[in-house]
C-alpha positions as CSV (number, residue, x, y, z in Angstrom):
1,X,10.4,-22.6,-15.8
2,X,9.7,-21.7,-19.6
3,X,6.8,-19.9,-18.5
4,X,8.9,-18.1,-16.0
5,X,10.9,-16.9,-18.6
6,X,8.7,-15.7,-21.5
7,X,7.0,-13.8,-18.6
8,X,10.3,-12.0,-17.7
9,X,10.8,-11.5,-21.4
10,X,7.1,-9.9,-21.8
11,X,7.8,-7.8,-18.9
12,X,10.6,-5.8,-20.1
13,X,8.8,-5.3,-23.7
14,X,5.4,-4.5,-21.4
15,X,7.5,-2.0,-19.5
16,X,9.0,-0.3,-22.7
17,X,5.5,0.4,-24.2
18,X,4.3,1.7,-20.6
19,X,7.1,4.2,-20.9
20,X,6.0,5.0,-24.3
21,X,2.7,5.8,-23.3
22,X,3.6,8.0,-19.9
23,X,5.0,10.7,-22.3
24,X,2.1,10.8,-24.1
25,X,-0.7,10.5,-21.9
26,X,1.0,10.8,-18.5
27,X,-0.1,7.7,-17.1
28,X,3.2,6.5,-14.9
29,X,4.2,3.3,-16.1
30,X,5.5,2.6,-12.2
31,X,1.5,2.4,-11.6
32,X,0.3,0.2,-13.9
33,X,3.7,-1.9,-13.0
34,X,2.3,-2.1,-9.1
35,X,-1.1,-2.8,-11.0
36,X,0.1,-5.7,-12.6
37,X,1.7,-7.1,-9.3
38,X,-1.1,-6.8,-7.2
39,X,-3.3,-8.5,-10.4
40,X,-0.4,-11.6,-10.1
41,X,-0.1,-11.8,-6.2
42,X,-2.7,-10.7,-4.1
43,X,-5.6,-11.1,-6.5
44,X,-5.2,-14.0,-8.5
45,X,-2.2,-16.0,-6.4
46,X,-0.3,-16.7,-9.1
47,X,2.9,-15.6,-7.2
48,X,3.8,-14.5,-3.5
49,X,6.6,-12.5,-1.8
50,X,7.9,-16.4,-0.8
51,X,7.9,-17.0,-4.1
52,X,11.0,-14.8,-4.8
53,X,12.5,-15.6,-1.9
54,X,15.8,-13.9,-0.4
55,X,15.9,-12.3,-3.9
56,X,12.8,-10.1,-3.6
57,X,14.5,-8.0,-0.9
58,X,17.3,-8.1,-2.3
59,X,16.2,-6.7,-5.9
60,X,14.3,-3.7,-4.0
61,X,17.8,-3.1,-2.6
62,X,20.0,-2.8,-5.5
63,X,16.8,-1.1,-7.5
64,X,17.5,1.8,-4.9
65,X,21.1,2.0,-5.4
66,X,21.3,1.9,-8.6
67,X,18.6,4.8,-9.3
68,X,20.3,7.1,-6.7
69,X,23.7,6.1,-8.0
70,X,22.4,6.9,-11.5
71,X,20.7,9.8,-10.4
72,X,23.9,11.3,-8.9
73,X,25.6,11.6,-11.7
74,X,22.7,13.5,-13.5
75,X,22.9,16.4,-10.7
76,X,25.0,19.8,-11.3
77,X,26.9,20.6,-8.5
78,X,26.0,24.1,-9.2
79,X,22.6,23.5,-9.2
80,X,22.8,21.4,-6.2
81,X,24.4,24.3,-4.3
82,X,21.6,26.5,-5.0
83,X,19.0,23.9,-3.9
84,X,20.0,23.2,-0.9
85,X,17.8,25.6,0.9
86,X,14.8,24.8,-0.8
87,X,15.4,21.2,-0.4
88,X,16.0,21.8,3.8
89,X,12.7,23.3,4.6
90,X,10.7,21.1,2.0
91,X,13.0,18.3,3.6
92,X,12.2,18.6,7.1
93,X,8.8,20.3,7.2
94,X,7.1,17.6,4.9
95,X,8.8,14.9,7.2
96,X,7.6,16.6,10.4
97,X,4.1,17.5,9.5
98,X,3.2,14.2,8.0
99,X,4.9,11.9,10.7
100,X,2.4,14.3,13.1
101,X,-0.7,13.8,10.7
102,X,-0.3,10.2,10.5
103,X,0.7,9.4,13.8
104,X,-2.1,10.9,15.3
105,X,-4.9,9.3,12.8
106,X,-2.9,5.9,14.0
107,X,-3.6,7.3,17.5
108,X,-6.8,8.1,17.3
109,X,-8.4,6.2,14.4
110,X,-6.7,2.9,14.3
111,X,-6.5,3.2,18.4
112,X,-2.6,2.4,18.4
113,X,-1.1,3.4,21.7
114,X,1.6,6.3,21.1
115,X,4.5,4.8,20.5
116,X,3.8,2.4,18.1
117,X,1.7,5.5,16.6
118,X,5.0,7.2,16.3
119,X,6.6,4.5,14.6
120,X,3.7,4.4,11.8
121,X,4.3,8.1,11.2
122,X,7.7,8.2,11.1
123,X,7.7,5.0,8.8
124,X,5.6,7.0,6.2
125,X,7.8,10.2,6.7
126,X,9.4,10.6,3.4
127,X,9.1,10.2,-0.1
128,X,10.8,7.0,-2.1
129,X,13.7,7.4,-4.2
130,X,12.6,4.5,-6.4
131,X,9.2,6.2,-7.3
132,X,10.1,10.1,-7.2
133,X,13.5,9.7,-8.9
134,X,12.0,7.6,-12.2
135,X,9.0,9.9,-12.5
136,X,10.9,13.5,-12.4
137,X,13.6,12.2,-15.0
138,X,10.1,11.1,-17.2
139,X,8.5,14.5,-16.5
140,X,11.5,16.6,-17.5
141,X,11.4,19.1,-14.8
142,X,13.7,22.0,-14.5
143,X,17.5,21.6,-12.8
144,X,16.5,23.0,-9.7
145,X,13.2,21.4,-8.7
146,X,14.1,18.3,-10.1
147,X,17.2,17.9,-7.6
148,X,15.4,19.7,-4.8
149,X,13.1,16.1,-5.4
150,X,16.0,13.7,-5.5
151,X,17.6,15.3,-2.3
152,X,14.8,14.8,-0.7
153,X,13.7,11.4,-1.4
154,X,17.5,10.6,0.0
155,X,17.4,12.3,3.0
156,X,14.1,11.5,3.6
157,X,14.7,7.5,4.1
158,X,17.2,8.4,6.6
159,X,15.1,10.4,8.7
160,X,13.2,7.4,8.4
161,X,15.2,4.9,9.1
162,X,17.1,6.3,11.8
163,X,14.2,7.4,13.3
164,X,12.3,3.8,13.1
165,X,15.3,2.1,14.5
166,X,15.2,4.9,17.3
167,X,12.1,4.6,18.6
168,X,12.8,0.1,18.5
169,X,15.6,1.1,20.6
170,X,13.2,2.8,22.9
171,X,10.7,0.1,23.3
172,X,13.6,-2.6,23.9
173,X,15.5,-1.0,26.3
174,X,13.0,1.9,27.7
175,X,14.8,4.7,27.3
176,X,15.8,7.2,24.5
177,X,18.4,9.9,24.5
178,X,17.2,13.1,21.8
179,X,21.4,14.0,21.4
180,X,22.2,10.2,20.1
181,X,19.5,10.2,17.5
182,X,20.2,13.7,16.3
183,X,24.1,12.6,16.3
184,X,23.0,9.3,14.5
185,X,20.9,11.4,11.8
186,X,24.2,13.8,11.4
187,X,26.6,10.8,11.2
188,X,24.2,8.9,8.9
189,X,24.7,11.7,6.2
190,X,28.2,13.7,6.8
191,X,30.0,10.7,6.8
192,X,28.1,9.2,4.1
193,X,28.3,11.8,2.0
194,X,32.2,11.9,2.8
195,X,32.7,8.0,2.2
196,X,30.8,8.5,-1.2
197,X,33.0,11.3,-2.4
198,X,36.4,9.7,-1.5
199,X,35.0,6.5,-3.2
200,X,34.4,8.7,-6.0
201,X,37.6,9.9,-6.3
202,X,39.2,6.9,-6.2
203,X,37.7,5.2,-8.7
204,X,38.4,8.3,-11.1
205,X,42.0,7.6,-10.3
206,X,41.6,4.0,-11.5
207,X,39.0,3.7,-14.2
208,X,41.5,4.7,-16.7
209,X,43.1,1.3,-16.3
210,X,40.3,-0.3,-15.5
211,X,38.9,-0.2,-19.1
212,X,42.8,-1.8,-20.0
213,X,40.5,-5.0,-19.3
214,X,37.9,-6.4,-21.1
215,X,34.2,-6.4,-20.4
216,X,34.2,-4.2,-17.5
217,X,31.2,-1.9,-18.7
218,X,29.5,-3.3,-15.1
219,X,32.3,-2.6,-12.7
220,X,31.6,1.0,-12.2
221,X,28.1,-0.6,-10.4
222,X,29.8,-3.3,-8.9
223,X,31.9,-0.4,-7.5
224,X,28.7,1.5,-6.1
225,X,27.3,-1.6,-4.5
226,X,31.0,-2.2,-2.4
227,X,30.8,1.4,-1.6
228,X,26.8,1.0,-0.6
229,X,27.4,-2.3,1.5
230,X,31.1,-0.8,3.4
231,X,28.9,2.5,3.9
232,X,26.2,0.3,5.8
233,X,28.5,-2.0,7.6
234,X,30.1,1.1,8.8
235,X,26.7,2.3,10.8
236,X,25.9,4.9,8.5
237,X,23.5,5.4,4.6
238,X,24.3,4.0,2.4
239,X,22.1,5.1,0.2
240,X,23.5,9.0,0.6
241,X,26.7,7.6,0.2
242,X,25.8,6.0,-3.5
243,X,24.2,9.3,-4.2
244,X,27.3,11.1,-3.3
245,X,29.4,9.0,-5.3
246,X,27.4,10.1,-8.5
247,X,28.1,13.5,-7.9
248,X,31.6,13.3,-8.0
249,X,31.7,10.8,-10.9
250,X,30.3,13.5,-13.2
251,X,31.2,16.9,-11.3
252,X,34.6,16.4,-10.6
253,X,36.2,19.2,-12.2
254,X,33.6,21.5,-9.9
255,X,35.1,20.0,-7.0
256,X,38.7,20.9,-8.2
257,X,40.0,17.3,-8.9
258,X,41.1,18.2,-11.9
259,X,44.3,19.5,-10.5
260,X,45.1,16.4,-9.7
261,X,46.0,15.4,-13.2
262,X,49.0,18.1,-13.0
263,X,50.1,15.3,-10.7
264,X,50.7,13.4,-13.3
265,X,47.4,10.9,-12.1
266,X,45.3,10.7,-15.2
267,X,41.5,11.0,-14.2
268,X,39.0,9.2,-16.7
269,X,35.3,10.4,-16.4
270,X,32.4,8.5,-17.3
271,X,31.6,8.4,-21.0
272,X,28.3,8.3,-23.1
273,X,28.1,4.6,-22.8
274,X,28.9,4.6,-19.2
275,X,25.7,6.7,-18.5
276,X,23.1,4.8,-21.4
277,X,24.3,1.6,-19.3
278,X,23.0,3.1,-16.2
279,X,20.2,3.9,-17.6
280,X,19.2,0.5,-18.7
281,X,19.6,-0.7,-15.6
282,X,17.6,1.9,-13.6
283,X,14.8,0.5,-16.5
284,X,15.0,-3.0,-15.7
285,X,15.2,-3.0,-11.9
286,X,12.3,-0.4,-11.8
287,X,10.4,-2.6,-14.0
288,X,10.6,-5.7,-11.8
289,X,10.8,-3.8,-8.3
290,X,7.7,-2.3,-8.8
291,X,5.7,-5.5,-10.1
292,X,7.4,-7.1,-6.8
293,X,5.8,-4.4,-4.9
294,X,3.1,-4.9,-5.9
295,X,2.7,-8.7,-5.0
296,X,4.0,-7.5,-1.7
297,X,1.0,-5.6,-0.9
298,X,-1.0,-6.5,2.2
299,X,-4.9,-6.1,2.0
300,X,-6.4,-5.1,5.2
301,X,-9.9,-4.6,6.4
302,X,-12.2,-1.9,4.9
303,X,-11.9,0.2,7.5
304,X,-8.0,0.4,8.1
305,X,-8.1,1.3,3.8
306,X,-10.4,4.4,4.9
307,X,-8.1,5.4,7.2
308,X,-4.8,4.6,4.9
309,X,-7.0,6.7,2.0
310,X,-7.9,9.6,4.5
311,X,-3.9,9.6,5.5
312,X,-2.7,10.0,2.2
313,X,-5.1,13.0,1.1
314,X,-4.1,15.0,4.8
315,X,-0.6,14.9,3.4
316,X,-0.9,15.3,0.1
317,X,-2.9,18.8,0.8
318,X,-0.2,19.6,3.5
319,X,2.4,19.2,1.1
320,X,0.7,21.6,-1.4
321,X,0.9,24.1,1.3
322,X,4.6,23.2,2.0
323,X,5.2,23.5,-1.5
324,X,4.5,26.7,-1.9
325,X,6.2,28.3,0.9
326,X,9.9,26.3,0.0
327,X,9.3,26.7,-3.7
328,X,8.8,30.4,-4.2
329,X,6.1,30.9,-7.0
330,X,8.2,33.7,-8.5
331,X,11.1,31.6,-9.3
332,X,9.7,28.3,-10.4
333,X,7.2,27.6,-12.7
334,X,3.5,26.5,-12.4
335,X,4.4,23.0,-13.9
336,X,7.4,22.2,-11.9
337,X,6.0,23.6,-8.7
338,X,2.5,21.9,-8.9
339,X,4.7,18.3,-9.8
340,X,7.1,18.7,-6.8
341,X,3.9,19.1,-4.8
342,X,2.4,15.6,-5.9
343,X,5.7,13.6,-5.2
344,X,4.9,12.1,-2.3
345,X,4.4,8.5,-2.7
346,X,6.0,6.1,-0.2
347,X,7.6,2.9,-1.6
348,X,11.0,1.1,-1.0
349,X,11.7,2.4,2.7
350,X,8.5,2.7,4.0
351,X,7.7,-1.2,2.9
352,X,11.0,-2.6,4.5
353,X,10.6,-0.8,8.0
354,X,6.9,-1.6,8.3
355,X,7.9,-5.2,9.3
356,X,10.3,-4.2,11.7
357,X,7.5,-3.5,14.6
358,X,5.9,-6.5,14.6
359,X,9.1,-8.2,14.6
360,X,10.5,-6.7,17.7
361,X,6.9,-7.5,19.3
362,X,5.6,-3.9,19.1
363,X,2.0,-3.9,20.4
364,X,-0.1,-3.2,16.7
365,X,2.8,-4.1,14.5
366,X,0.4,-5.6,12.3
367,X,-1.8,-2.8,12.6
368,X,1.3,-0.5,11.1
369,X,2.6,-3.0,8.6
370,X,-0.4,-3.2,6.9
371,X,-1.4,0.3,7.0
372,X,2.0,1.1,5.5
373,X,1.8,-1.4,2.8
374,X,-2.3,0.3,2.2
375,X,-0.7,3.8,2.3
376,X,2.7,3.3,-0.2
377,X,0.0,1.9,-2.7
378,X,-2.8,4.7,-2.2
379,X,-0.2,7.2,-2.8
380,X,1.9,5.9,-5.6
381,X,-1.8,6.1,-7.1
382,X,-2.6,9.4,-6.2
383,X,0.6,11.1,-7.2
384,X,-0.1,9.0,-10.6
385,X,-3.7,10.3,-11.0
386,X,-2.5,13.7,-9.9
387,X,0.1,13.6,-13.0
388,X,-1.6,12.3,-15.4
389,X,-4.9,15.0,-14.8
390,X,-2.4,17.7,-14.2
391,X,-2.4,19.0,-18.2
392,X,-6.3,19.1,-17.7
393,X,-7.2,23.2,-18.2
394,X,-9.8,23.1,-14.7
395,X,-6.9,21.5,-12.9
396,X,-4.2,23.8,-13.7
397,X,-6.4,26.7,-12.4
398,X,-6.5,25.0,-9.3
399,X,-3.0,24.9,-9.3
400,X,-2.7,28.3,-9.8
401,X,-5.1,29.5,-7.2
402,X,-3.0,26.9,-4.5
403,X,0.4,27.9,-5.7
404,X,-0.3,31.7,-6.0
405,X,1.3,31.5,-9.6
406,X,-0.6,31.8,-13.2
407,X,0.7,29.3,-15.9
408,X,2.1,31.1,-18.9
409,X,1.1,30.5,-22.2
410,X,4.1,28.6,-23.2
411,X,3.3,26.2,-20.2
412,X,-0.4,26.1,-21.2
413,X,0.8,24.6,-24.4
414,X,3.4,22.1,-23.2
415,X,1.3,20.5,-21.1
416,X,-1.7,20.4,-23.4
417,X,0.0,18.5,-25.9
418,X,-0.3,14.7,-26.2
């Protein structure tokens, strides 16, 4: 147990020095974090998933409310508003076009029969929250591509779970209707998004006299989470819901609530501390979320890595393509365009579904969990790699032949310097 314990302790130090070091080299601490898991778990043995138990799950969940909770209430409405096209067609084409890419190498490569080929594309749709959200706020990128990202690593995991649970549907019962999964995707985020900004107005209403009491620095989060888990019991995402909530925690006057307070109803924002406490704890469950990740990892043959490795570059080069149709190259720059085309690691979502087929006795189910598990760790590499080369001079002009858009000198610099 004391070794337990100076471990945690090491961890957290460990994880403040890897921070350190991203900003000036650009290696992503998130990486070496997953390194350092599959060093402990898979490798060595020291630890396994059993090892954590119930909890393991159950940190990867409140990891991913707590960053999108956190993240919410670093997003402008304004600047949300005039992302929202952007974030649709990067959105929906990157989901479409990689769910088609890897489904068919399932198909034909890894000889799954279609359906359970469609459920491995669909499982490695989207982008995870947990990886993209940490890395954009540590790159600094501008307003607009930087929630263009966070949008789409949210809506992203509900395409992909709604999707997963669709196709299970299908192969239980034999049939699937198109109009109750598109209604089920709609529902998922309108009411979500709905149930997330009433939550958040309500608790404006009440903080004030919240704080009357002592140590209540947590219950904003403990808040979130009751919003997260009524959001889910109710059928619908929970995680858009926790994002939603941000939002209105920090942009409330944009949404007119300030007129309530000629109500005489006193509205109390977040303060200072409020956000620096959030912050902390975005730190700490990233920290051990990714380490747990890693130990989570499943090693497959050589071959099924090939094909996991040969996945990830198909989408990653589709994505660059992608990119530079939904972010125009006259409006954002080289840097910010060339990082939104690297986030597209798979994590949190991706890792959770991938167990679903095989328990519902889906023919290859361990076929797909394993190639999911291979495929969130080759790409959480490659968008690292992809970072930390990007301030390279020979890489930036390949950026700029891909994107269509020349870095300026100011960029040039920025990125050059340690």
């Amino acid at each position: 147990m004391s070794t337990t314990i100076l471990v945690i302790g090491l961890m957290v130090f460990f994880a403040h020095f890897l921070s350190l070091q991203f900003r000036k080299t650009n290696i992503p601490d998130v990486l070496v974090l997953m390194l350092l898991g599959i060093v402990i778990g898979p490798l060595l043995g020291i630890v396994t998933p059993d090892d954590f138990g119930k909890i393991g799950s159950l940190i990867a969940t409140i990891a991913l409310v707590v960053i999108l909770f956190e993240s919410g209430t670093s997003l402008d409405l304004g600047v949300l508003g005039r992302s929202l096209g952007p974030t649709g067609v990067l959105t929906f084409l990157c989901f479409s076009v990689t769910a088609t890419i890897v489904g068919l190498l399932g198909h034909y490569l890894l000889e799954l029969a279609s359906l359970p080929a469609t459920i491995l594309g669909v499982t490695l749709g989207g982008t995870s929250s947990v990886v993209v959200i940490p890395m954009v706020g540590a790159l600094r990128l501008s307003d607009k591509p930087a929630t263009v990202l966070v949008l789409e690593s949210a809506l992203t995991d509900v395409l992909c779970i709604v999707g997963v649970f669709a196709l299970l549907q299908f192969h239980t019962q034999g049939g699937l209707e198109p109009g109750r999964v598109i209604g089920g995707v709609m529902a998922a985020l309108i009411f979500a998004a709905v149930i997330g900004v009433l939550g958040g107005i309500g608790w404006l209403l009440v903080l004030g006299k919240i704080r009357d009491f002592p140590n209540t620095i947590s219950s904003t989060l403990a808040y979130v989470f009751i919003v997260y888990g009524l959001t889910e019991f109710l059928g619908f995402s929970g995680a858009i819901a926790a994002l939603a909530l941000g939002i209105t925690l920090t942009n409330f006057e944009k949404l007119g609530l300030h007129r309530i307070q000629q109500l005489d109803r006193q509205i109390e924002p977040l303060n200072e501390m409020d956000i620096t406490f959030y912050r902390e704890a975005v730190f700490l469950l990233k920290t051990y979320f990714f380490v747990y990740l890693g130990v989570s990892i499943h090693f497959g043959e050589a071959f099924l890595a090939l094909v996991a490795i040969a996945m990830v570059v198909l989408v990653f080069v589709m994505r660059l393509s992608i990119t530079r149709i939904a972010l125009r190259a006259d409006v954002y720059s080289l840097r910010d365009t060339a990082f939104a085309s690297m986030m597209a690691p798979k994590g949190l979502a991706a890792a959770v579904l991938a167990a679903l087929p095989l328990q519902a006795g889906v023919a290859g189910g361990e076929v797909i969990r394993d190639t999911t598990y291979m495929v969130v760790l080759v790409s959480i590499a490659l968008t690292a790699m992809l970072v930390m080369i990007f301030p390279q001079p020979s890489v930036q002009r390949f950026y700029q032949r891909a994107l269509g858009k020349p870095a300026t000198p100011a960029e040039t610099a920025e990125t050059a310097e340690p």
